[in-house]
N, C-alpha and C positions, 0 to 999 in steps of 0.2 A: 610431296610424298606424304602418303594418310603415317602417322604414327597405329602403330601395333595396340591392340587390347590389352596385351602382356604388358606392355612399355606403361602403357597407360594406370594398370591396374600395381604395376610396381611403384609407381608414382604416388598414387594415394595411400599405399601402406606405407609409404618412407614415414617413420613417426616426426623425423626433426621438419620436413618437409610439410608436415600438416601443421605441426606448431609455430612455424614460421608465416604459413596462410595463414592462420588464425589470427597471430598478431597482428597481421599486416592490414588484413581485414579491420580487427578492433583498433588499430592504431587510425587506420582511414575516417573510418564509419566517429570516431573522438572527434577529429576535426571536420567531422560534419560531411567530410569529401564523397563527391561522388567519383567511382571508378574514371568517368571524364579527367575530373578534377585533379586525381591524381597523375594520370599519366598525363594531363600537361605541364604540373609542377616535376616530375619526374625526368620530361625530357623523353616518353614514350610513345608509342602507339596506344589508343584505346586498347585495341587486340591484345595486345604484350601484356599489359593488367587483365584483361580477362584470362587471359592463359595462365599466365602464374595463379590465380585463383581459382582458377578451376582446375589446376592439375592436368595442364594437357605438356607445361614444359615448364625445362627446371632450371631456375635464374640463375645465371651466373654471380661470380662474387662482383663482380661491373656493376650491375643491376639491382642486386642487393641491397649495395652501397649508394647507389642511386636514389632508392626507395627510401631506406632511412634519412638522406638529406633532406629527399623533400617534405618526410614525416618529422624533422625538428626531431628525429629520434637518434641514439646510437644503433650503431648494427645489433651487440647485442642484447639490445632490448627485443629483438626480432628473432629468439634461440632461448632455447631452457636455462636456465640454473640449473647447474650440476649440485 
């Protein structure tokens, strides 16, 4: 099923959602990883890393958590300071 423009474009305004790609991104791109390289440490599909970075679907808190173990990160290093 194609996902919506709307779905789509609500996804990239979400602000915690962008900040969360960003880290995730700058936490990867620190250990040098490539998008491969994470989603084999992560226990994913290449695809599933391209998608959460581009905003086409929104990780669950599974996956999240996923992501930070394989990044030697806490979760929330992956979320603003309030």
């Amino acid at each position: 099923m194609k996902k919506s423009s709307i779905y789509l474009e609500e996804l990239r305004n979400n602000e915690h959602l962008r900040f969360f790609v960003s880290r995730l991104i700058f936490l990867r791109k620190k250990k040098e990883w490539s998008q491969v390289m994470l989603s084999k440490e992560a226990g994913f599909s290449l695809n599933k890393v391209n998608e959460i970075e581009n905003f086409t679907v929104m990780p669950t808190l599974d996956t999240i958590c996923k992501l930070a173990q394989a990044l030697d990160s806490d979760v929330g290093e992956l979320f603003p300071k309030k």
